[in-house]
Backbone as JSON Lines, residues from 0, in Angstrom:
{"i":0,"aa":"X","n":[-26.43,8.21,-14.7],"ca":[-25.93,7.17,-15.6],"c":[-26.88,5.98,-15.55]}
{"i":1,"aa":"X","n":[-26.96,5.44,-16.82],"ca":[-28.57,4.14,-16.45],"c":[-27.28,3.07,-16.37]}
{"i":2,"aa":"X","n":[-27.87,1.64,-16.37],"ca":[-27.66,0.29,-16.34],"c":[-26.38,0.34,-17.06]}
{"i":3,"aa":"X","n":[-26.68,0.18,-18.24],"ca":[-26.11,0.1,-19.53],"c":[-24.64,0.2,-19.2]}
{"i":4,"aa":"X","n":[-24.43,1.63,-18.96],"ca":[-23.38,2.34,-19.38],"c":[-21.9,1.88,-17.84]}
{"i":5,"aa":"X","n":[-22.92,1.68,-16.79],"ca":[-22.25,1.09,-15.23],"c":[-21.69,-0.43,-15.68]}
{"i":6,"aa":"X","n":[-22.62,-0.91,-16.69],"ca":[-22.06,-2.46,-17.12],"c":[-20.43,-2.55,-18.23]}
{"i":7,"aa":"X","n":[-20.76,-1.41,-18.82],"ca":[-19.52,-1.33,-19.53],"c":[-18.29,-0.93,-19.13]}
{"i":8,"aa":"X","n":[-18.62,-0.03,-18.01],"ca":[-17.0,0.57,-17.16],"c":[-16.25,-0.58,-16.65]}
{"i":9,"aa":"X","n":[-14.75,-0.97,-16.21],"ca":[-14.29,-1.93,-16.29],"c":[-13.09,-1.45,-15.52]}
{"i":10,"aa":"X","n":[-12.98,-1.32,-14.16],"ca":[-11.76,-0.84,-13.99],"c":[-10.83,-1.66,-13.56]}
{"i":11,"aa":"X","n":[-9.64,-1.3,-13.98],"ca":[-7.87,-1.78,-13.85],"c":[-7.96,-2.35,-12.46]}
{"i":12,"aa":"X","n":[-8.11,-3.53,-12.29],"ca":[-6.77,-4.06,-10.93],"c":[-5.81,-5.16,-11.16]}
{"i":13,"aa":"X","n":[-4.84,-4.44,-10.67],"ca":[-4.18,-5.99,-10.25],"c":[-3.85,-6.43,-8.95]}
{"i":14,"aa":"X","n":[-3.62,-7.97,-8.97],"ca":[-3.24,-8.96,-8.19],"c":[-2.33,-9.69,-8.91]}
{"i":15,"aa":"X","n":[-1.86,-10.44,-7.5],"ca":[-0.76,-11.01,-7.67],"c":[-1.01,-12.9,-7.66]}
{"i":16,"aa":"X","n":[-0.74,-13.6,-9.05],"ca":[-0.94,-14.97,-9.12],"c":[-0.3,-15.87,-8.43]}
{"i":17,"aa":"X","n":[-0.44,-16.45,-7.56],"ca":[0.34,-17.41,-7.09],"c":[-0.23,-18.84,-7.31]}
{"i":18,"aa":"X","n":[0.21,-19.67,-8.71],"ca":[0.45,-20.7,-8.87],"c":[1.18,-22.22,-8.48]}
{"i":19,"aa":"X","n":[0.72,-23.67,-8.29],"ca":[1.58,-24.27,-7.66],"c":[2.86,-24.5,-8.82]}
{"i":20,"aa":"X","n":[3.91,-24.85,-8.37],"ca":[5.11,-24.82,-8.81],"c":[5.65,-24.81,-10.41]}
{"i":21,"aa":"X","n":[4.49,-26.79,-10.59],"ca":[4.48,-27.18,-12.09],"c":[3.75,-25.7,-13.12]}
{"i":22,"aa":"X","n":[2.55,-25.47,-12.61],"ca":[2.32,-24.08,-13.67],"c":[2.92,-23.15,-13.66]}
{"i":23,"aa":"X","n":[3.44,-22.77,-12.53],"ca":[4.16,-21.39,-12.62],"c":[5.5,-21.55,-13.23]}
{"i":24,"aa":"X","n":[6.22,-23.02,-13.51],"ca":[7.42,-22.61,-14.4],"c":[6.74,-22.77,-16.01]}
{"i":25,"aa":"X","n":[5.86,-23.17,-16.4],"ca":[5.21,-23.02,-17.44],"c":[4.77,-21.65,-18.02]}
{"i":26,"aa":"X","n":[3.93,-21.36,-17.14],"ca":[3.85,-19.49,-17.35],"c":[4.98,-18.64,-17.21]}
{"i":27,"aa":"X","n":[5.98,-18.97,-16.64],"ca":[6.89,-18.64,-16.53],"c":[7.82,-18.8,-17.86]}
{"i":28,"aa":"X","n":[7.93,-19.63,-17.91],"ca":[8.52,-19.88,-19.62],"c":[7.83,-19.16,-20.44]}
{"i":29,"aa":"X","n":[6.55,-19.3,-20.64],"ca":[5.81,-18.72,-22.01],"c":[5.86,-17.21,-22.32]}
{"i":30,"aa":"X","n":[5.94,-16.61,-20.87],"ca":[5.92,-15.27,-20.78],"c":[7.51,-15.01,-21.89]}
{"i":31,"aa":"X","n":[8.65,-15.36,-21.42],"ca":[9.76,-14.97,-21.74],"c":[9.43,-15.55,-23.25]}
{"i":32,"aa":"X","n":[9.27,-16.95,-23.65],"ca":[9.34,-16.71,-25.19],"c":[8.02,-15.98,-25.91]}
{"i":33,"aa":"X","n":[6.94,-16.36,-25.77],"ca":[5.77,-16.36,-26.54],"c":[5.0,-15.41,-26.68]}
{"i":34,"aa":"X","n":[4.15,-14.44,-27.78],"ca":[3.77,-13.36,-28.11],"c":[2.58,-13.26,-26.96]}
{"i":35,"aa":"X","n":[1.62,-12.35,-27.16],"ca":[0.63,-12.43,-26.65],"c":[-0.66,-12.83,-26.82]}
{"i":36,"aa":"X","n":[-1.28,-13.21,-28.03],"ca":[-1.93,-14.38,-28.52],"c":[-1.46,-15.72,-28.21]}
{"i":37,"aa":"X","n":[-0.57,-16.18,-28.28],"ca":[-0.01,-17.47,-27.87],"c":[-0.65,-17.48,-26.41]}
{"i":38,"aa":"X","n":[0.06,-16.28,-25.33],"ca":[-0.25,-16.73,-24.13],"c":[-1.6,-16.48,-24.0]}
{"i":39,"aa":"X","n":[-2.67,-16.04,-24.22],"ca":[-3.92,-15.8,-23.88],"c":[-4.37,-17.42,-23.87]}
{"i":40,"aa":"X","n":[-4.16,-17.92,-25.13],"ca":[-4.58,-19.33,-25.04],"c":[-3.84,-20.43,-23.81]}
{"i":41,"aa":"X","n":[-2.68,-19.93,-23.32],"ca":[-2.09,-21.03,-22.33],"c":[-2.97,-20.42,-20.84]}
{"i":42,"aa":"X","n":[-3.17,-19.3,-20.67],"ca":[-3.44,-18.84,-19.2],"c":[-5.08,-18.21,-19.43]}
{"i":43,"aa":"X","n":[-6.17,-18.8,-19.04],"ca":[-7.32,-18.13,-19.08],"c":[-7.87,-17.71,-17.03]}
{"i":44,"aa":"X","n":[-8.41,-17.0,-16.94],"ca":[-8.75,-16.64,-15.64],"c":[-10.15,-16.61,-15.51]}
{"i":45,"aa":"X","n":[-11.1,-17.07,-15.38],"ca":[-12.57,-17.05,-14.61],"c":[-13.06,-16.24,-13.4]}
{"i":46,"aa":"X","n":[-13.67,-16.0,-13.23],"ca":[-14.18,-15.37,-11.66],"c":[-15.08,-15.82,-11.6]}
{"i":47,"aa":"X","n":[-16.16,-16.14,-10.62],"ca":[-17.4,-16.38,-10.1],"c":[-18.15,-14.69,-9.69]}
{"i":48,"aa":"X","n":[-19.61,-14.77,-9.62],"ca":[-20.08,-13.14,-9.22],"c":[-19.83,-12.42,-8.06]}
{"i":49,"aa":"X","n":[-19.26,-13.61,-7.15],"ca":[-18.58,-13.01,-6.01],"c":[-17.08,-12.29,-5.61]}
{"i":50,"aa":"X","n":[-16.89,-12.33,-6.88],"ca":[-15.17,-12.12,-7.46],"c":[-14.32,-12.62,-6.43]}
{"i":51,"aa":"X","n":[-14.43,-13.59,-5.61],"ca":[-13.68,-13.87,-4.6],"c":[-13.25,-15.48,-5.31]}
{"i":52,"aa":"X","n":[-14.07,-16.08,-5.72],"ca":[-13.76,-17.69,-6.2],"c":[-13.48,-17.4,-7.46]}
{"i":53,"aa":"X","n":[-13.06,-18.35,-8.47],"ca":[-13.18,-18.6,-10.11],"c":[-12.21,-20.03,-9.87]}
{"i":54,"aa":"X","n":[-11.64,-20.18,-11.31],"ca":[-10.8,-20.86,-11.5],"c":[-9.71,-20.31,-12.58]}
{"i":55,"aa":"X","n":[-8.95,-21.04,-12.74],"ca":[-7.9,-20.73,-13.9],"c":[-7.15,-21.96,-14.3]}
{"i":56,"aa":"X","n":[-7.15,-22.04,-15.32],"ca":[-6.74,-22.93,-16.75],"c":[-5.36,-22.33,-17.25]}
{"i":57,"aa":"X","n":[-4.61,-23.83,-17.07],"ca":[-2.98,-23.52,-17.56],"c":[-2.94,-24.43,-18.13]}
{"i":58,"aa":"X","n":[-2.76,-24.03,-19.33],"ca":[-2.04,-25.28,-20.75],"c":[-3.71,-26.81,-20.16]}
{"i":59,"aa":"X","n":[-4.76,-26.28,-20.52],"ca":[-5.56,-27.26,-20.38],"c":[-5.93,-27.77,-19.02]}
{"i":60,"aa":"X","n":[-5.17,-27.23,-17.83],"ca":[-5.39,-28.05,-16.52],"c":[-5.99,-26.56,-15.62]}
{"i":61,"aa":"X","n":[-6.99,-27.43,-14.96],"ca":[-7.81,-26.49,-14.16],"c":[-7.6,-26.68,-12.73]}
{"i":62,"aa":"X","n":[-7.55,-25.62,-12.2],"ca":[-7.12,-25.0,-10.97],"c":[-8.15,-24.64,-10.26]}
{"i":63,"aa":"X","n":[-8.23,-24.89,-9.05],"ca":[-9.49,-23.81,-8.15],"c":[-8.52,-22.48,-7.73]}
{"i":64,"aa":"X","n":[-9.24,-21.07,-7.92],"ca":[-8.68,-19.97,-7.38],"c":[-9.64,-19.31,-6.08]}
{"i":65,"aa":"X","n":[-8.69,-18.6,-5.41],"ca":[-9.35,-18.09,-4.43],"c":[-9.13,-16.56,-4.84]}
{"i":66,"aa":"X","n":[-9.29,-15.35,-4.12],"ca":[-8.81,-13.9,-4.3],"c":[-8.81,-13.36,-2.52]}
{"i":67,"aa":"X","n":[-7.82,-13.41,-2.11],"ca":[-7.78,-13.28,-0.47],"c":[-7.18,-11.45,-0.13]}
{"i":68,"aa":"X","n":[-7.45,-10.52,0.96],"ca":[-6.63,-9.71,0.65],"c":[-5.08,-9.98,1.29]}
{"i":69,"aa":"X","n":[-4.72,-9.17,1.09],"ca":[-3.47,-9.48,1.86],"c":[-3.02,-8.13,3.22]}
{"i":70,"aa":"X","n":[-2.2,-8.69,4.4],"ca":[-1.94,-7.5,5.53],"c":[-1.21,-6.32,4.88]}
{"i":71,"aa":"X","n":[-0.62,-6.02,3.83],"ca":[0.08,-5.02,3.45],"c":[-0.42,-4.82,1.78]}
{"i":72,"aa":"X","n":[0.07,-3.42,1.67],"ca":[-0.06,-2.93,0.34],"c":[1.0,-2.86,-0.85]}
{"i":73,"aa":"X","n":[1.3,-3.25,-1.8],"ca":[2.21,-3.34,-2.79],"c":[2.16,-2.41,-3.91]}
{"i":74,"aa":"X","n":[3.42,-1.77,-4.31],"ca":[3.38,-0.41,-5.57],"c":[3.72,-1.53,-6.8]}
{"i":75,"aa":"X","n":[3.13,-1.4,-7.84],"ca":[3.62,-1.98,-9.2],"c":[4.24,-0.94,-9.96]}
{"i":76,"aa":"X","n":[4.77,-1.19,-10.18],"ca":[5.64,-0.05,-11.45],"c":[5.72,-1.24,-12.84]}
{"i":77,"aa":"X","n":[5.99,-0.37,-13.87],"ca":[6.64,-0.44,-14.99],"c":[7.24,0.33,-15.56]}
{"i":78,"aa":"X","n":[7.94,0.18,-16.52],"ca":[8.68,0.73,-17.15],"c":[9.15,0.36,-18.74]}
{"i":79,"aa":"X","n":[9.16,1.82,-19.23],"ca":[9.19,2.14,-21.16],"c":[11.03,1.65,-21.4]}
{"i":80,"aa":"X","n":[11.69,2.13,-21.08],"ca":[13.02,2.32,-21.32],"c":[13.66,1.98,-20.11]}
{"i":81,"aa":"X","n":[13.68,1.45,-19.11],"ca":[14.46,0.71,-17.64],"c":[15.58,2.15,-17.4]}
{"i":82,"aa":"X","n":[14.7,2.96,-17.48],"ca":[15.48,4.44,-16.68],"c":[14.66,5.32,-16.12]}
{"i":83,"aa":"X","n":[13.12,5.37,-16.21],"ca":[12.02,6.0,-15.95],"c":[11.08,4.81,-15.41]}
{"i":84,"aa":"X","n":[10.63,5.14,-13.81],"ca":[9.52,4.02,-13.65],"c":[8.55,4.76,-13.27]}
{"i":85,"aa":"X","n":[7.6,4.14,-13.5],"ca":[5.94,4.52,-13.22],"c":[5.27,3.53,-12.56]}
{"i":86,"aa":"X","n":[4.67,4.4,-11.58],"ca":[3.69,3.68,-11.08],"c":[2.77,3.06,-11.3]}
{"i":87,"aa":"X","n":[1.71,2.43,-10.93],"ca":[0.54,1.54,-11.87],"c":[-0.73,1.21,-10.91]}
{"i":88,"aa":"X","n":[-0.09,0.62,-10.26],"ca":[-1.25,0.16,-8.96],"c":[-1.02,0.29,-7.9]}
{"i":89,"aa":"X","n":[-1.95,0.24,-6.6],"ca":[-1.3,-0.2,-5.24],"c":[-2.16,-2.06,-5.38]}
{"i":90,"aa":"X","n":[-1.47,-2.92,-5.26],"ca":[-1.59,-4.73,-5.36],"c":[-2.54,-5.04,-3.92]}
{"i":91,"aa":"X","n":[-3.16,-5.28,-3.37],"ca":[-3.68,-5.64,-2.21],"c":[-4.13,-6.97,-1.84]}
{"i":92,"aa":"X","n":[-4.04,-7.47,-2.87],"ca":[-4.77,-8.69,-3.08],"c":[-4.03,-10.32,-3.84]}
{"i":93,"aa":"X","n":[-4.13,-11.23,-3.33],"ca":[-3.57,-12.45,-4.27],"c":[-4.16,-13.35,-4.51]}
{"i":94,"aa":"X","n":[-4.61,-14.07,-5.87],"ca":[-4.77,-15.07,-6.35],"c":[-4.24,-16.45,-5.68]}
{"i":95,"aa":"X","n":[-4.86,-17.33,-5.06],"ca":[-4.07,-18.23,-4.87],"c":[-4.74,-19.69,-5.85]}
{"i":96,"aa":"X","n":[-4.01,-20.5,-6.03],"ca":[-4.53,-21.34,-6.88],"c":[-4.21,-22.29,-6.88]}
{"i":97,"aa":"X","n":[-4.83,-24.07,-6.33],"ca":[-4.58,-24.95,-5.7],"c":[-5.61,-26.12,-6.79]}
{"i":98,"aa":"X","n":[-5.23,-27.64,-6.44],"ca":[-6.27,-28.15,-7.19],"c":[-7.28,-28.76,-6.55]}
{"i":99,"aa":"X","n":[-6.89,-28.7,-5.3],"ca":[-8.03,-29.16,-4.41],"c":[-8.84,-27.9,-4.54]}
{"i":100,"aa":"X","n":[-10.19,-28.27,-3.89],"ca":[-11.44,-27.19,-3.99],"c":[-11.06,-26.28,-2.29]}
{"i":101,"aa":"X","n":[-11.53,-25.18,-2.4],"ca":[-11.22,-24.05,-1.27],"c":[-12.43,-24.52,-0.15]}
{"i":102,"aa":"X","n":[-12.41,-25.27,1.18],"ca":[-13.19,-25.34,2.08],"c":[-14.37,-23.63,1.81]}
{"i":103,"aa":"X","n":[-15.46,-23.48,2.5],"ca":[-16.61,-22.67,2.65],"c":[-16.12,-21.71,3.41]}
{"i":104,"aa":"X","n":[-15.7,-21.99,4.86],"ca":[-15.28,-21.28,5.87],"c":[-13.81,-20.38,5.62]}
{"i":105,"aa":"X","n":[-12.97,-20.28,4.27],"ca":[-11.81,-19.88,4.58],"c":[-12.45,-18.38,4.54]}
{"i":106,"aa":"X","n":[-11.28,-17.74,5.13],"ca":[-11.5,-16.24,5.44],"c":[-11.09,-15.73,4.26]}
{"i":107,"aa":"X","n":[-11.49,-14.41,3.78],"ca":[-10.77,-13.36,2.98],"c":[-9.88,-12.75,2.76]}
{"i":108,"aa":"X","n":[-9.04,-13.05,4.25],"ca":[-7.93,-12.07,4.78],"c":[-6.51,-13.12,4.69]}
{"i":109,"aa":"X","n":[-5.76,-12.84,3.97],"ca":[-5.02,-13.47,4.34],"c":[-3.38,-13.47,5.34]}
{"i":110,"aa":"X","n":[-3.07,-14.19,5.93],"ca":[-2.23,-13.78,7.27],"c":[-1.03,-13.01,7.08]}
{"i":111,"aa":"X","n":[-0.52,-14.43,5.72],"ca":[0.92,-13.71,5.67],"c":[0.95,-12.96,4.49]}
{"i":112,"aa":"X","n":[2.48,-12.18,4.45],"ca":[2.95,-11.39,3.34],"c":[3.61,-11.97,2.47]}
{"i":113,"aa":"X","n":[4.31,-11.02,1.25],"ca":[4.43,-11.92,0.02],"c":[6.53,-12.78,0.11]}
{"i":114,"aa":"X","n":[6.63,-12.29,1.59],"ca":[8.38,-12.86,1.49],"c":[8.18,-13.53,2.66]}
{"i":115,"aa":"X","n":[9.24,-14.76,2.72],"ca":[9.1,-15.63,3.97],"c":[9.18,-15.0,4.76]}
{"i":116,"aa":"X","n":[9.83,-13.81,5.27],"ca":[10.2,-12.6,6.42],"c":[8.59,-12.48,7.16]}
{"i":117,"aa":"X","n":[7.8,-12.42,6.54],"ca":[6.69,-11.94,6.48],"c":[5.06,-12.59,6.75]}
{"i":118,"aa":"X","n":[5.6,-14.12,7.15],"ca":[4.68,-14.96,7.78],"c":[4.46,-14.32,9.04]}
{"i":119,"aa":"X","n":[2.76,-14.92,9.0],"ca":[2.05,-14.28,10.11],"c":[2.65,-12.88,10.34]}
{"i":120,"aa":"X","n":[2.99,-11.87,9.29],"ca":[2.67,-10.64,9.28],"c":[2.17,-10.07,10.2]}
{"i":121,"aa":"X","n":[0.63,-10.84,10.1],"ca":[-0.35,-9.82,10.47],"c":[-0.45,-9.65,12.03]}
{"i":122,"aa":"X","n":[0.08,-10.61,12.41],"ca":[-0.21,-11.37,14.15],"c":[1.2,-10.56,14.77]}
{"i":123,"aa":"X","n":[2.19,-10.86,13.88],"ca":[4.05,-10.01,14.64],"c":[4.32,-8.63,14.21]}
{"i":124,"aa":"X","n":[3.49,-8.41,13.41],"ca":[4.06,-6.9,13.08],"c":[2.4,-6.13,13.32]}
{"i":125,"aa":"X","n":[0.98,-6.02,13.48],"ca":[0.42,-5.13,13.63],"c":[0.03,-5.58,15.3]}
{"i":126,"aa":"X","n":[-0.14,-4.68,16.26],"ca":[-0.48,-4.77,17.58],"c":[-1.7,-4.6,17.83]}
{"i":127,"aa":"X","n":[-2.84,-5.28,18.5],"ca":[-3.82,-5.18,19.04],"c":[-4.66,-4.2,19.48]}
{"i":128,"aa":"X","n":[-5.1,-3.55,19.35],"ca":[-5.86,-1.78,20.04],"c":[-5.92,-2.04,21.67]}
{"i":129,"aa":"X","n":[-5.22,-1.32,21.77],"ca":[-4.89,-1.18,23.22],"c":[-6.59,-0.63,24.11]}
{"i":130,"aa":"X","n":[-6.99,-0.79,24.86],"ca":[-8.21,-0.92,25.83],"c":[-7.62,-0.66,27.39]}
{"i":131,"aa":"X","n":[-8.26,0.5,28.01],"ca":[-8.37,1.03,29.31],"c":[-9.84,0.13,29.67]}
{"i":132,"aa":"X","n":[-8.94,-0.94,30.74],"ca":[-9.68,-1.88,31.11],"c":[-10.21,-1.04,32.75]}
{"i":133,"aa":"X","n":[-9.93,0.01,33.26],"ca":[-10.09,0.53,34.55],"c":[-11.49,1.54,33.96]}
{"i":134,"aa":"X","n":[-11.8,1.91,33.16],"ca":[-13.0,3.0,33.07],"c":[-13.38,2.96,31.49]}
{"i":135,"aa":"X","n":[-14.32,1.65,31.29],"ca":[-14.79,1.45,29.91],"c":[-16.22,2.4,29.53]}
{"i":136,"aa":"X","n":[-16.81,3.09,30.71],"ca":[-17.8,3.66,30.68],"c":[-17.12,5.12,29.99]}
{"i":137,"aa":"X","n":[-16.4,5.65,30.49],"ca":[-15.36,7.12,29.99],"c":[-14.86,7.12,28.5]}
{"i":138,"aa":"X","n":[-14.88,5.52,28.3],"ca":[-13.87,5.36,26.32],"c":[-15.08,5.33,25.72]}
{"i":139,"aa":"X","n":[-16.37,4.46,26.09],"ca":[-17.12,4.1,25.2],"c":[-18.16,6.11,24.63]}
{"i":140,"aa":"X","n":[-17.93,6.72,25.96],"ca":[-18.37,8.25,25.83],"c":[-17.85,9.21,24.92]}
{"i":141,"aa":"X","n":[-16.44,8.94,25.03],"ca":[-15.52,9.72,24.26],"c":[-15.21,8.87,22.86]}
{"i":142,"aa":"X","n":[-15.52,7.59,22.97],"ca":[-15.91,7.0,21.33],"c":[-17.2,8.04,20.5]}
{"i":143,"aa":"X","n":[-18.01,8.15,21.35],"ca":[-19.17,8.43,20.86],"c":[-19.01,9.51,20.39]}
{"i":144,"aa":"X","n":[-18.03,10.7,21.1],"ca":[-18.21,12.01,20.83],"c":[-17.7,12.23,20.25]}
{"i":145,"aa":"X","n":[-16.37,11.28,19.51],"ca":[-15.41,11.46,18.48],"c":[-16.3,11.18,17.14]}
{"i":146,"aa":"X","n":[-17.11,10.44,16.93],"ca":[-17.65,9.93,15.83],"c":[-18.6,10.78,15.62]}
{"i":147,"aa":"X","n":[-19.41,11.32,16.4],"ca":[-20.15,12.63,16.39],"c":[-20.03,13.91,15.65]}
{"i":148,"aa":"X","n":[-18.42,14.02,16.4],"ca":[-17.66,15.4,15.58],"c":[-17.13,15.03,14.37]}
{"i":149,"aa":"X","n":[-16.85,14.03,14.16],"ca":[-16.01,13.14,13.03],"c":[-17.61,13.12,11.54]}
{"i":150,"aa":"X","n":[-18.68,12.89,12.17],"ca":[-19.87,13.14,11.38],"c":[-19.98,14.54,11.21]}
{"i":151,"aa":"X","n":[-20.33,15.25,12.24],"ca":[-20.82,16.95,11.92],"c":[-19.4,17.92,10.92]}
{"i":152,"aa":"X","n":[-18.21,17.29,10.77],"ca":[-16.98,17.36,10.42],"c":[-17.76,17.16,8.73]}
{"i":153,"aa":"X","n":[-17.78,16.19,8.56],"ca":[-18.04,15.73,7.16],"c":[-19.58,16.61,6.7]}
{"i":154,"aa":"X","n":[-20.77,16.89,7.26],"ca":[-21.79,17.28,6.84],"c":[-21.61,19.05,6.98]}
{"i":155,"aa":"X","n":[-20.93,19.31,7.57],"ca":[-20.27,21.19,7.62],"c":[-19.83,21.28,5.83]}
{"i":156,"aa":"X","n":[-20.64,22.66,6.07],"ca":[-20.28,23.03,4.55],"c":[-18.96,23.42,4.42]}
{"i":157,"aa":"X","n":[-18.08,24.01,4.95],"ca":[-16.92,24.39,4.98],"c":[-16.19,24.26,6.42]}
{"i":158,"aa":"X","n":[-15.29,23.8,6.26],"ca":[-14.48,23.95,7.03],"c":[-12.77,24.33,7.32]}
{"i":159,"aa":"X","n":[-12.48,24.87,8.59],"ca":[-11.2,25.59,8.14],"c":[-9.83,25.2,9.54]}
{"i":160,"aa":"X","n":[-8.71,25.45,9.64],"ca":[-8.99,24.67,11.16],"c":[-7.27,25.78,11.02]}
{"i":161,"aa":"X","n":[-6.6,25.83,12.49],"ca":[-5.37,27.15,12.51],"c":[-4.88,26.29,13.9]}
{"i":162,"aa":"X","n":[-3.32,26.55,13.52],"ca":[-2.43,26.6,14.56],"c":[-2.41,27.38,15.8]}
{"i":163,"aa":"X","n":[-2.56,27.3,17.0],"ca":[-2.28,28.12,17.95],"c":[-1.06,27.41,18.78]}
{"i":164,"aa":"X","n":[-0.35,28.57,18.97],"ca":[1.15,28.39,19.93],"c":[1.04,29.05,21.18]}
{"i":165,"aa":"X","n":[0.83,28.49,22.01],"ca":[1.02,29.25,23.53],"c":[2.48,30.29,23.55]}
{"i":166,"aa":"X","n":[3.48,29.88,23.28],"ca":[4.49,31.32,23.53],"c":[5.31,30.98,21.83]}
{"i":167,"aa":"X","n":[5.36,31.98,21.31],"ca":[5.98,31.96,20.01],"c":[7.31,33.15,20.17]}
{"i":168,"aa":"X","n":[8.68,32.12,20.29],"ca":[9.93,32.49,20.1],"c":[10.32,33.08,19.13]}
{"i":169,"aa":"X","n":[11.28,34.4,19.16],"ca":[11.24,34.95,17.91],"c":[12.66,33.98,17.04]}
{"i":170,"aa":"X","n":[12.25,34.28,16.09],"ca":[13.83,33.69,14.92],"c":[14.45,34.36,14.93]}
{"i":171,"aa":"X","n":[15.66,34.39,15.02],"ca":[16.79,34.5,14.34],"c":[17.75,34.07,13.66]}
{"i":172,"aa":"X","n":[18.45,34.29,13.27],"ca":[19.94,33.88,12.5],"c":[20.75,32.86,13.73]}
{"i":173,"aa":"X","n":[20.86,32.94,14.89],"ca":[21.46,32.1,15.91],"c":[20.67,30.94,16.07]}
{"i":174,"aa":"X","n":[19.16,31.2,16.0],"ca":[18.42,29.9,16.52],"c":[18.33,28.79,15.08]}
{"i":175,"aa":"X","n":[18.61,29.48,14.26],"ca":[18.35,28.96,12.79],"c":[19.67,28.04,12.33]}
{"i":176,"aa":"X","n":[21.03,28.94,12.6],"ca":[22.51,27.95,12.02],"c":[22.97,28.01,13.38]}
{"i":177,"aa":"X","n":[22.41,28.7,14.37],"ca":[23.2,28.22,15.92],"c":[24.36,29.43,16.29]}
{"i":178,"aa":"X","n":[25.64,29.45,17.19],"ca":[26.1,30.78,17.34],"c":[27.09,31.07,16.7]}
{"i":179,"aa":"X","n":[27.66,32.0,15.8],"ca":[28.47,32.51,15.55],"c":[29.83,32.22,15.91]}
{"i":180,"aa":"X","n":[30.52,31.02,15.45],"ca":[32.2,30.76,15.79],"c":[33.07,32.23,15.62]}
{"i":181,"aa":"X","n":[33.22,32.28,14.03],"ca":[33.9,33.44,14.1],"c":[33.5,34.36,12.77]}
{"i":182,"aa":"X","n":[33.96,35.7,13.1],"ca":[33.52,36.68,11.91],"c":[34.43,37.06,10.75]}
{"i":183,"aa":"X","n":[34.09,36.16,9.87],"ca":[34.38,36.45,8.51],"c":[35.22,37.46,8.08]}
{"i":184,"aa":"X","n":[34.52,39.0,8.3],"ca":[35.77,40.0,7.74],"c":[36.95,40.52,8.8]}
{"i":185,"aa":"X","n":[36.61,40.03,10.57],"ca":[38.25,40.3,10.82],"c":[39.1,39.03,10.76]}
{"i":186,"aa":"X","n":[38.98,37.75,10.39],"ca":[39.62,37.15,10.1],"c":[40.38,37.39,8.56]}
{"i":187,"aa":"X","n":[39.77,37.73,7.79],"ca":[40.32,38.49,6.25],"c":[41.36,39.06,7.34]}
{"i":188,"aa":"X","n":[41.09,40.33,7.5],"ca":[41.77,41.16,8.5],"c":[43.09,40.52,8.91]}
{"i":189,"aa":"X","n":[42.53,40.09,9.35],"ca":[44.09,39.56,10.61],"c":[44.91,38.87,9.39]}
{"i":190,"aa":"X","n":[44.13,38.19,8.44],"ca":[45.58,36.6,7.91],"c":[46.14,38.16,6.76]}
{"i":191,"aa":"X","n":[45.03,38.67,6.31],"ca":[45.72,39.55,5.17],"c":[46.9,40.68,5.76]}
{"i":192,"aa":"X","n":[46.4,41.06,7.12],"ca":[48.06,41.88,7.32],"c":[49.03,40.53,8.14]}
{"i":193,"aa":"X","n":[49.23,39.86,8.62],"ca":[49.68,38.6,9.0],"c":[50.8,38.14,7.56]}
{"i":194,"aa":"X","n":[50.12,38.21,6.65],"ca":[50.56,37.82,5.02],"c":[51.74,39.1,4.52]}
{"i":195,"aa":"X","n":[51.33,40.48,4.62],"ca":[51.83,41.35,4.37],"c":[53.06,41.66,5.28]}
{"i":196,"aa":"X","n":[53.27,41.01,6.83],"ca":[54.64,41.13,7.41],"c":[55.03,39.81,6.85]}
């Protein structure tokens, strides 16, 4: 594929806008009344070539944006008729948008998630990689040899891989619904002459 044709591909993401208060009940409004020409002109979005900065313009007022990721992943759905939903994206990412300018040093990552539950996310809910502080010479070996096989894994033309069971129990009907309470046709048996005296 030359230049050209890599410049024209354009693929789908979304993120999630988070506006301060005054714009977001504005966009918020326009969405519910106003066509979609109308809103193109109230909400424009910019990026910079780093797709991480831009700005964005609401009803004439300019915003600094950031694009941070976020600790968790989000499903978007929509929906034709509100009885069938479809999927759309996985969201990873949020817009944040402030009018002060974004300091140099902020990070990419951002801490928390998208519900108050969910501050500092990243610090209370994912745990640290645990480290065998008694024999770092033995992990850093068996790092090595994992990434090794983990390479020769990927460059193997085929590969195929099988279960082995040290003792394989046979099935049956007992191990499957468990034991037998009682049997079906002498109970017929018994209630049907039982019935007949």
């Amino acid at each position: 594929m030359d230049s050209e044709s890599d410049e024209s591909i354009e693929l789908e993401e979304q993120f999630i806008l988070r506006l301060p208060l005054v714009q977001a009940d504005v966009v918020r409004k326009s969405l519910k009344k106003s066509k979609s020409k109308k809103f193109k002109k109230l909400l424009k979005i910019c990026l910079d070539e780093d797709n991480r900065t831009g700005t964005v313009i609401v009803k004439k007022r300019q915003l600094h944006a950031k694009i941070v990721d976020l600790p968790c992943i989000v499903d978007s759905n929509k929906t034709t008729d509100k009885a069938m939903i479809f999927k759309t994206a996985n969201i990873s990412q949020i817009m944040i948008c402030q009018e002060e300018e974004f300091e140099d040093g902020d990070e990419c990552s951002y801490p928390h998630g998208l519900a108050p539950s969910l501050k500092n996310g990243k610090k209370r809910r994912f745990r640290k990689v645990l480290r065998n502080e008694e024999n770092p010479d033995d992990i850093a070996e068996i790092e090595k040899e994992v990434i090794w096989l983990l390479r020769a894994d990927n460059e193997a033309v085929s590969t195929r891989f099988e279960f082995f069971y040290d003792e394989e129990k046979p099935i049956n009907e007992c191990s499957l619904f468990g034991e037998v309470i009682t049997d079906s046709d002498t109970d017929l048996d018994t209630s049907s002459k039982s019935n007949s005296d």
